[in-house]
Structure formats: C-alpha cells, structure tokens
C-alpha positions as CSV (number, residue, x, y, z in Angstrom):
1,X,-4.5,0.2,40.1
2,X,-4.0,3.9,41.1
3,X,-4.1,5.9,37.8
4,X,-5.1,3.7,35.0
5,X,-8.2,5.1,32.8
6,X,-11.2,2.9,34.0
7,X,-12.5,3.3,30.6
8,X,-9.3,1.4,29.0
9,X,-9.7,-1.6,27.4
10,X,-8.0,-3.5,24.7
11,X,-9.8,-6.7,23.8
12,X,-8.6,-9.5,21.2
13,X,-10.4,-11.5,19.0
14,X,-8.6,-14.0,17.1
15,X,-9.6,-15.4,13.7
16,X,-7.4,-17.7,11.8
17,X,-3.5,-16.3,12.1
18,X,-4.7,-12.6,12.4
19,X,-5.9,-11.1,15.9
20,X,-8.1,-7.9,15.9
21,X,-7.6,-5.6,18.9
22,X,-10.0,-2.6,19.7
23,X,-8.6,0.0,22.0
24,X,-10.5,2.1,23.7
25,X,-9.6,4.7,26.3
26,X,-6.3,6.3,27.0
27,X,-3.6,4.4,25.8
28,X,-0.3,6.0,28.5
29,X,2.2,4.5,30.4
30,X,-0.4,2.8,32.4
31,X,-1.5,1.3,29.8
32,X,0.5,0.2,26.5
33,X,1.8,-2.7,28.2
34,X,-1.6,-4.2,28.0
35,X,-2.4,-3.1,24.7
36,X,0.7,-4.7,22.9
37,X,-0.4,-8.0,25.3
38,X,-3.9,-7.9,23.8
39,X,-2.4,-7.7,20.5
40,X,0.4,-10.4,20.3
41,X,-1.6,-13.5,22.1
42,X,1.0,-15.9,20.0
43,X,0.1,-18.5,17.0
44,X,-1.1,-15.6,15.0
45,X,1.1,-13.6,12.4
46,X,-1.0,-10.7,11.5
47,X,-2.7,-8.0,13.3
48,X,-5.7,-5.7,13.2
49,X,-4.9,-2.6,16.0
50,X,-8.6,-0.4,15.7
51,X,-7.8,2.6,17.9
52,X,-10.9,4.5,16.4
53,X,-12.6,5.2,20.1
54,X,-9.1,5.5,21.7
55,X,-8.8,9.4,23.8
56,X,-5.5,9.8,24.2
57,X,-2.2,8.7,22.9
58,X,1.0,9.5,24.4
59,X,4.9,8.2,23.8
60,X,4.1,5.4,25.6
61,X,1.8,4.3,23.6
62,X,3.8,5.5,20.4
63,X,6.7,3.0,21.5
64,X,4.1,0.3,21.8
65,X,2.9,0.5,18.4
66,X,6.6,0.9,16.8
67,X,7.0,-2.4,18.6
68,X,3.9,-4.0,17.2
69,X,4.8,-2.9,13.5
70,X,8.5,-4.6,14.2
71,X,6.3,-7.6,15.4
72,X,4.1,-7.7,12.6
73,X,6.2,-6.7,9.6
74,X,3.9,-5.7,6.5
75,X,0.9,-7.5,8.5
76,X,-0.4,-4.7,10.2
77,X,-3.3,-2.5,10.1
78,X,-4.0,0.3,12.4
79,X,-7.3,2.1,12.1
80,X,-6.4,5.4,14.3
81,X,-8.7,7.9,15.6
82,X,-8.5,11.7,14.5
83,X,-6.4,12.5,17.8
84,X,-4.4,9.3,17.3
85,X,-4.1,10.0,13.6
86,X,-2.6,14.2,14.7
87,X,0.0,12.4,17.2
88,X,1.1,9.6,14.6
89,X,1.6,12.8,12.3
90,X,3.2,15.0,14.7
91,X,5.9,12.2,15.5
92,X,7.0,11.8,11.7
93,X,4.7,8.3,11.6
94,X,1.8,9.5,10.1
95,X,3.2,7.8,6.8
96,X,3.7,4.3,8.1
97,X,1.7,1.8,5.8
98,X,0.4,0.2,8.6
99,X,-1.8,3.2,8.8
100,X,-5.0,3.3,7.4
101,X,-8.1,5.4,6.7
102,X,-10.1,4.7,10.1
C-alpha cells in the first residue's frame, strides 16, 4: 500500500480478558485503522496500548485512541512515548487516566 510507514506495526497479544498492543512506527491516517483492530480482537475487556517506540502521532491517530478509551472504559492503559506524550498534551489529553508513565 502506497504510503503506509513500512516500519508500522501493531501486534496483539492476548492474555486472559486483557490484550496488550505494541505500536511501533507512525501511527497516521494510514494507519490507526489497524491499530485500534490490533487492539479490540473481541472476548477481551481490557487493554494494554504501549506506544513507547511509536514516531509519530497525528489526529488520526488521536481519534483512534479517544475511541479505544470509549471502548475500554477505566480498563485502559496507554504507555506513550515522549513525542506521543507532547501531542496527547498539546490536544488537552495529556490528563486522561488512561495515560501513564511510559
């Protein structure tokens, strides 16, 4: 597919009713879609989102997430990197509770 970061990936891992989902990569347009697949594979009712070794993180992406804490109400945990952690902040989310230290 013309324009998606080769380096993306977003792979699951599910243990008990939780799935754990490491992003790396640019999560865009391209692909956000894939990341909020990777992290709602069904039969589970919490989430792990680690976005420590993702690059870049646009509104795309931001949508994605807002969807994934509506999914997940209080069973979230995002681990963001320092550049995810500066857009979360600059869009008024960097005080979520889903957020942790990464």
């Amino acid at each position: 597919m013309v324009g998606v970061d080769q380096e993306f990936s977003a792979v699951g891992e599910v243990d008990g009713d939780r799935v754990t989902v490491t992003v790396t990569g640019e999560v865009d347009m391209a692909t956000a879609g894939e990341m909020f697949r990777a992290a709602t594979p069904g039969r589970v009712h919490s989430a792990t989102l680690d976005l420590r070794a993702v690059t870049f993180f646009d509104s795309a992406a931001i949508h994605a997430l807002v969807r994934l804490a509506e999914h997940y109400p209080g069973t979230l945990d995002v681990l963001p990197s320092d550049r995810v952690r500066r857009v979360l902040d600059i869009s008024g989310l960097g005080e979520q509770p889903w957020i942790k230290a990464g």
